[in-house]
N, C-alpha and C positions, 0 to 999 in steps of 0.2 A: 435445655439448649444443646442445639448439636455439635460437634466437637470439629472445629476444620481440621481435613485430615493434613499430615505431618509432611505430605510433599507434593507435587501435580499429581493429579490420576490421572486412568486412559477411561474414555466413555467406553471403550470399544476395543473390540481386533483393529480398527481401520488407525485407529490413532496412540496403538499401543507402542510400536517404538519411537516414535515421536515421542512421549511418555518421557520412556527411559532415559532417551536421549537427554531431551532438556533437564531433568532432573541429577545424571551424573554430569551435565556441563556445570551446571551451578555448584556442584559438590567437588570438580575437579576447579573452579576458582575460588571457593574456599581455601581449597588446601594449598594452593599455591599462593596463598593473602594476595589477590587480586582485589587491585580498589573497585572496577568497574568494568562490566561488561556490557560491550556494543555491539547491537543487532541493525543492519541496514537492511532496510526490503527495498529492493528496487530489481525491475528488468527481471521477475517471476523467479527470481529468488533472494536468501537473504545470507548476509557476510557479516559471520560473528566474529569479534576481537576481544582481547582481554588488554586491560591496562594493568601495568605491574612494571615499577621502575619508573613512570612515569613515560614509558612508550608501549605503542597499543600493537598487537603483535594478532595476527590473524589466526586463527583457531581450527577455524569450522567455513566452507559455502555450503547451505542445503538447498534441495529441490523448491519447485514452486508450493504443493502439497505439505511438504515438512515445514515451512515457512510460515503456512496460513497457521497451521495445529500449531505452533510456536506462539504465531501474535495472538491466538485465541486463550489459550491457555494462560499465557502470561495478565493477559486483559481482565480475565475472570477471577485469578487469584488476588490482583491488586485491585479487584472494585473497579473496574473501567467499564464504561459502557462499550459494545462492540461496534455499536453503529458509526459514533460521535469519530467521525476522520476529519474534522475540519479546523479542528483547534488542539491546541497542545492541552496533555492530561495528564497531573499525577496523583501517582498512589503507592502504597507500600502494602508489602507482604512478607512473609514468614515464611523459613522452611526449615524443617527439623529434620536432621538428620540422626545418624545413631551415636554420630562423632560431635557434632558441633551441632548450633543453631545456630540461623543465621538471617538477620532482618536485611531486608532487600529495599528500598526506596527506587521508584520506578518511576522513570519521564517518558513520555512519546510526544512527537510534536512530527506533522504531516514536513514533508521533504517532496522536492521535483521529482517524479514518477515512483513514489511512495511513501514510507515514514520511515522515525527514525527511533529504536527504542534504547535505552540506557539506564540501566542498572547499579546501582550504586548497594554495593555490599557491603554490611555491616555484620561481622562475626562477631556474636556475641561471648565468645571467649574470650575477650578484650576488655569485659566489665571487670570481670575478676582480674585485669592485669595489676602487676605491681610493678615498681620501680626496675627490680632485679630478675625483670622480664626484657626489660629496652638494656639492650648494649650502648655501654659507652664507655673512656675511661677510669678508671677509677679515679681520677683527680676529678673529672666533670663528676662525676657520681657523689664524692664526698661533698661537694659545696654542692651542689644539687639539695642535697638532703637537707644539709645546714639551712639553707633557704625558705625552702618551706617548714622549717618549727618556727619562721620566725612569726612571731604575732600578725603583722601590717605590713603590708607593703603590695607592689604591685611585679609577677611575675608573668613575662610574657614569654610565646611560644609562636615563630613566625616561619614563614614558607610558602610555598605554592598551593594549590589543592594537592591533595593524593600525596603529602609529604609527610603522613603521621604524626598532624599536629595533633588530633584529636586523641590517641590512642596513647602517646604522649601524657596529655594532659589528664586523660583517665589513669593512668599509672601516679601519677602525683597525688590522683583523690585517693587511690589507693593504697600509699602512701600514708595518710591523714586520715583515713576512715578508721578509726579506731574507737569511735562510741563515747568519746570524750571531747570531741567538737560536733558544733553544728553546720554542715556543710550543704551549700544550696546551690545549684546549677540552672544557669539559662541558655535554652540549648534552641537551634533554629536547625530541624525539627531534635527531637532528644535521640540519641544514637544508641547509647545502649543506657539500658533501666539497670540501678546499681541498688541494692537494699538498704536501707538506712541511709538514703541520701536524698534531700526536697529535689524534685528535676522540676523547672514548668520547662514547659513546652511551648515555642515563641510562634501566634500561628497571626491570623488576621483582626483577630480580637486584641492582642496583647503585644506590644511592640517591646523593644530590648528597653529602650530607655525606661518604660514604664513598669517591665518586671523587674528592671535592678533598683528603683527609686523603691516598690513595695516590696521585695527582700531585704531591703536596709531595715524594714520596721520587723523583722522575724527575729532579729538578736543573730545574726549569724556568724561563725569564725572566721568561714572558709566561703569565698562565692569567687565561684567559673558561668566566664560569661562567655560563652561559645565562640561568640567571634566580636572585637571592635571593631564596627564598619562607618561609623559616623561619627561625628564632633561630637554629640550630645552622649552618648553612649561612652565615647573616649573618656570625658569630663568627670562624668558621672563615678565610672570606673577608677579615674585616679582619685578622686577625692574619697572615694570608701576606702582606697589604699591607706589615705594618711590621716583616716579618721579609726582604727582600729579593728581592720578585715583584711585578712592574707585577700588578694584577686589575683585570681589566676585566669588569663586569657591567650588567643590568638590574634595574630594578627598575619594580611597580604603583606609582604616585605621578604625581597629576596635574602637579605644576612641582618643581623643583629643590631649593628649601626643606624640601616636605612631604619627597622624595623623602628629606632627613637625616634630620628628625625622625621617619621610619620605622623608619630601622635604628636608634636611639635607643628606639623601642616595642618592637625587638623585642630589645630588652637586650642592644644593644652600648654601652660605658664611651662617655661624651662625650670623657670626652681622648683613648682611644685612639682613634676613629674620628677626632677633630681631627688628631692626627698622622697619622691613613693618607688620609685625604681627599686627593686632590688635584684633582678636578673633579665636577660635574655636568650631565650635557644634559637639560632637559625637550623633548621633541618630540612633534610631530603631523604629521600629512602632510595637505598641501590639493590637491586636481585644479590642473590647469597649465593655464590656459587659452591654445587653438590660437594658436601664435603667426600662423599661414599664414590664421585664419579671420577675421581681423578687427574691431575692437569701435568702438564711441567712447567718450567720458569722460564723467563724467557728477559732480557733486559729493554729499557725502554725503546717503543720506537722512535726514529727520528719524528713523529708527529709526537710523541707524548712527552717526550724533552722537550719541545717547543712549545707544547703547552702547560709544561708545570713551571719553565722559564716566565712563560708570560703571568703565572701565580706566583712567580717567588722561590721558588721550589728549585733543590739541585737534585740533577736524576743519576746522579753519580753513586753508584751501588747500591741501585734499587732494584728490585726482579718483581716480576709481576706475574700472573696467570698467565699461562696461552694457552686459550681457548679455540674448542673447533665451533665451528658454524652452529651447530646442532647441540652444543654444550646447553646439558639444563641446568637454570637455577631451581632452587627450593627457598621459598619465603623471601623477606628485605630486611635491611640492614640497614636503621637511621645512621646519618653521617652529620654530627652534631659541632656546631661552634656556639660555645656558651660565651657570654660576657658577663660579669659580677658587677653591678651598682656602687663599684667602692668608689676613695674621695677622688681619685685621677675621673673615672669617669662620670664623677656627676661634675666633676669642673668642667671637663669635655662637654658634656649638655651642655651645663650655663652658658657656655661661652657662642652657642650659637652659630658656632663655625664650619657645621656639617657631619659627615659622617668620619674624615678621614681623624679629627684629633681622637674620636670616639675609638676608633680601631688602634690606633697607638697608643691609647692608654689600658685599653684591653690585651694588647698583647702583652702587656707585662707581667699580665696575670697567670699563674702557673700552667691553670686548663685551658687556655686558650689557643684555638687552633682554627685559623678559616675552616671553609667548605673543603676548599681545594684542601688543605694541608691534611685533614681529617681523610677524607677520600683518598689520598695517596696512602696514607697510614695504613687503609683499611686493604687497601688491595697488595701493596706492600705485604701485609701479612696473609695473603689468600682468601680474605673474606668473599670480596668482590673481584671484579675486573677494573682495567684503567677507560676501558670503552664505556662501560657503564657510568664511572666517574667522570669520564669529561662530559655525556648525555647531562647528567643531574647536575654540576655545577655549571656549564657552560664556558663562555669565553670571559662574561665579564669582574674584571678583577680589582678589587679595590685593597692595596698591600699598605699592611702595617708597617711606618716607617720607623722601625725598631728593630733592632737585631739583638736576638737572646741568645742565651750561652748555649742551647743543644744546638740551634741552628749553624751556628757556628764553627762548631768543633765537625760540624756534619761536613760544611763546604770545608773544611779543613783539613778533611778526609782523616781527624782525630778519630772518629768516632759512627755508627751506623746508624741510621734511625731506629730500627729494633731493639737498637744498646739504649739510646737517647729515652723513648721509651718505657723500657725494664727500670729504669733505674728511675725516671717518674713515679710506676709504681709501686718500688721501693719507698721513694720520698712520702708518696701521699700513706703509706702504711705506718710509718713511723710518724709521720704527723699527728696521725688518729692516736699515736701510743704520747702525745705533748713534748716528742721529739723534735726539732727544727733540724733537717739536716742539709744542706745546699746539693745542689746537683752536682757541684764537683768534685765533693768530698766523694758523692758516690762513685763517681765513674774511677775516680782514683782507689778508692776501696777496692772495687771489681775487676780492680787492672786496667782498664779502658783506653785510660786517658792517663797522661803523666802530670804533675804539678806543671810544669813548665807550659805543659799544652793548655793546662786550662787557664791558669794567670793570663797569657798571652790570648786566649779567647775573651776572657773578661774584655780588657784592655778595648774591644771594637763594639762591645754589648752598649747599649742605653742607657746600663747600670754603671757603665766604668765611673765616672766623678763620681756618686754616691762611695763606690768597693774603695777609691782612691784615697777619700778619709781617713782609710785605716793608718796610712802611712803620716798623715796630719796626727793622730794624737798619738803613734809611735814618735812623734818627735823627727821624723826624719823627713818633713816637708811644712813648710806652711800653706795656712788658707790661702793666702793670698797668691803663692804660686800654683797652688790647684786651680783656685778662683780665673786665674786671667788663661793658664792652659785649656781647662775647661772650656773657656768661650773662645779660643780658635778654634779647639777640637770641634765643638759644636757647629762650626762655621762653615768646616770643609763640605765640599759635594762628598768626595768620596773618602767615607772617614778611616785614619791608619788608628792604631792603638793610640789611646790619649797613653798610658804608661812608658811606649815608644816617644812620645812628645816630650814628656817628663823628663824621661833620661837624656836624650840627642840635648834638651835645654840645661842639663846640670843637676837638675832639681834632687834626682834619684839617681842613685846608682844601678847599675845592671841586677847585681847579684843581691841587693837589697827588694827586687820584687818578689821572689824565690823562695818568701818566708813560708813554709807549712800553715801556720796558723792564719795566715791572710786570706786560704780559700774559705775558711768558715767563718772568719769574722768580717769577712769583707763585706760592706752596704748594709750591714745590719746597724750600723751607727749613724745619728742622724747630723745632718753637714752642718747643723748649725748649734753651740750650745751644750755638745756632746759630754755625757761624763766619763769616766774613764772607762776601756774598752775592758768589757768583761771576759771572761773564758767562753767558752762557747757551751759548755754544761753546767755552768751557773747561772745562762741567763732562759732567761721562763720563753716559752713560747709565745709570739705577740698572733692578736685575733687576726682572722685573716682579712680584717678591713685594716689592719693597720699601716698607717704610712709614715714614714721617712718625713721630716720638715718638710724635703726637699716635692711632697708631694708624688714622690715615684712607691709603690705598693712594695711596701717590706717582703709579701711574698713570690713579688717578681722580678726580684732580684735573683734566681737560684739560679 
């Protein structure tokens, strides 16, 4: 058998740089993790673009000549007939370079005074991906992990196209590929071949629903089903969650939220999907700007404070890149909002009321950070840009109506997001050690923030009636005066400190909130039935599904 050679060849002198040409454009959108490259023929010549960031940026126009050796070339490597211009054709090919390999999936389909061809790039260096390949924080990273050892359940991974959901989802198999589960993959076509792992391949013979009903009978651990695109596939998919199969899928859905309330449209039971849930990733991918190229800082513009206003977001000392026109990135950078499956948001499911109680119960949760919030973070610290991040998240914004203690101390100008931050992944490293330590302890440790600033932050959080407790089994409040402040607090449009409420009513005295020990034992006690308030280094760490009576997430409380 003869061996296809490892890139385009030239027949000839007449179509030798044409050769080269198209062979380093393909090895120059590798390297720059471009998802997909667009060739237009039309008007006797053709106009390549690369997509990357999720906007298509023009490359290359060549001659009529270097165009024809272009569509020939490419037509021959993927199996195309040369004649057939009348109908759309696809095929895929291979190209090996010295650095990478790289499997290409090729569409053409005829266009008014020409065709149109499109390239979909798959770098195979992405099989071998692992977890601690994909940036995130290390709070999304540690329950990441925890999530998939779990036995069952159903994890999803949603976005647009071109958002690295798939590469993603390879980094989780990669993860779990350890030779001690059985992992089996349905892929529509299969993207990259991983050793010791079943792939079928979803073509015209084999449809999704019918290759996950005959994967159930293989005894499997672990099954990734490329994409949920219909009712029956959706069904199929949650019920192997809650019958004892980690599934791992994507789905169309711009954030996390929408991403439930789909498979809900598409007639899966709210409680079963509540019981098989166990996470959500909404992603995008932004350009990386050159770390080696250089930038200065610059503070937001009057359009990027108006548009992190309209997320939620305060732009009050935040510096960003300023970039010049011609500024190159190198590779993307996923900009990630996770949601965790715990008891707030399977009630949120049950209750059938959309996506917003979804996002409020979600943000209570320690990793939880919108799109927007994520994307500001990331450019904040120089990853990206703010132009990039408003392109990938857009305008539309659905805000958790919850306010948590770094957000706070932020508008409070206590505290910086950098600080807010550090001190996050301070919290999740001592977690991992079965430490519980509160975010305010830290900031107070660090210098940051003073006792007084953060007590007074509490006081406007989500969390205050839960932290309020504390002063219930200190003896120096009753339930019942919490009980009825609580439900005015809760009442107001624009909420002051309920601890402010407290005092102006009698209840508290000033200097009675000011106690040291309230930052760390505060909302860890449950409002109802409580027993005596422990120390804070005698009481064990609670799992991170644990909840409060009160139903609010023990660990979003910090």
């Amino acid at each position: 058998m003869i061996k296809e050679p490892d890139l385009f060849i030239a027949i000839g002198h007449v179509d030798r740089d044409a050769t080269h040409q198209l062979n380093d454009l393909f090895h120059d959108a590798a390297r720059r993790q471009v998802s997909d490259v667009h060739l237009l023929f039309q008007e006797g010549k053709c106009q390549i673009c690369f997509r990357a960031g999720g906007m298509l940026e023009e490359v290359i126009v060549v001659d009529a000549q270097t165009a024809k050796q272009f569509d020939e070339k490419i037509r021959a490597r993927s199996q195309m007939s040369q004649a057939d211009r009348h109908r759309s054709l696809d095929g895929r090919m291979r190209l090996r370079y010295a650095d990478r390999s790289i499997d290409v999936r090729v569409s053409v389909i005829p266009v008014v005074g020409g065709q149109k061809i499109v390239c979909r790039l798959l770098d195979q260096a992405n099989a071998a991906m692992d977890m601690d390949s994909i940036r995130m924080t290390p709070m999304t990273r540690y329950y990441l992990e925890e999530l998939i050892e779990e036995p069952q359940g159903l994890l999803l991974v949603c976005g647009p196209t071109g958002s690295g959901k798939t590469t993603t989802l390879y980094g989780l198999l990669g993860a779990l590929n350890d030779g001690k589960r059985n992992l089996m993959t349905i892929e529509n076509p299969v993207e990259y071949v991983i050793p010791g792992i079943g792939q079928v391949n979803i073509d015209q013979h084999v449809s999704f629903p019918d290759a996950l009903r005959a994967i159930l009978r293989q005894d499997p651990d672990v099954i990734l089903v490329g994409e949920i695109r219909d009712a029956e596939t959706a069904k199929i998919a949650v019920s192997a969650a809650n019958t004892g199969h980690l599934v791992l899928s994507t789905l169309h859905a711009n954030n996390s939220a929408l991403a439930i309330t789909r498979l809900i449209e598409l007639g899966v039971d709210p409680q079963t999907l509540a019981a098989a849930l166990r996470g959500v990733l909404a992603q995008r991918l932004v350009p990386t700007v050159d770390p080696d190229a250089g930038f200065e800082w610059q503070e937001p513009s009057e359009f990027d404070a108006a548009w992190m206003a309209l997320h939620g977001i305060d732009a009050q000392g935040l510096y960003f890149p300023r970039l010049d026109k011609d500024q190159q990135f190198t590779g993307k950078t996923p900009v990630i909002e996770m949601v965790k499956a715990d008891k707030a948001v399977r009630a949120a499911i049950v209750s059938c009321l959309g996506e917003q109680p979804i996002f409020n119960a979600a943000a209570r949760q320690m990793q939880f950070e919108t799109l927007a919030q994520a994307g500001v973070r990331l450019a904040n610290e120089g990853v990206t840009s703010m132009e990039q991040v408003r392109k990938i998240v857009g305008q539309d914004a659905i805000l958790p109506e919850v306010r948590r203690l770094g957000e706070v101390l932020v508008a409070n100008r206590c505290a910086e997001l950098t600080q807010i931050t550090a001190a996050l992944d301070i919290q999740v490293k001592r977690y991992k050690q079965g430490r519980l330590t509160r975010l305010g302890e830290i900031l107070i440790e660090q210098g940051i923030c003073t006792l007084e600033q953060v007590i007074d932050a509490i006081g406007v959080t989500d969390g205050a009636t839960d932290s309020a407790f504390f002063f219930v089994l200190k003896g120096k409040l009753t339930e019942k005066e919490l009980k009825s402040t609580a439900q005015e607090w809760k009442a107001q449009t624009k909420r002051e400190s309920l601890f402010d409420m407290l005092v102006n009513k009698g209840f508290l005295k000033k200097e009675e909130l000011y106690e040291p020990s309230f930052v760390s034992c505060a909302g860890r006690c449950t409002t109802c039935g409580a027993g005596p308030c422990q120390r804070a280094e005698d009481r064990p760490v609670p799992s991170p599904n644990a909840v409060s009576r009160s139903g609010v997430p023990v660990s979003g409380l910090a």
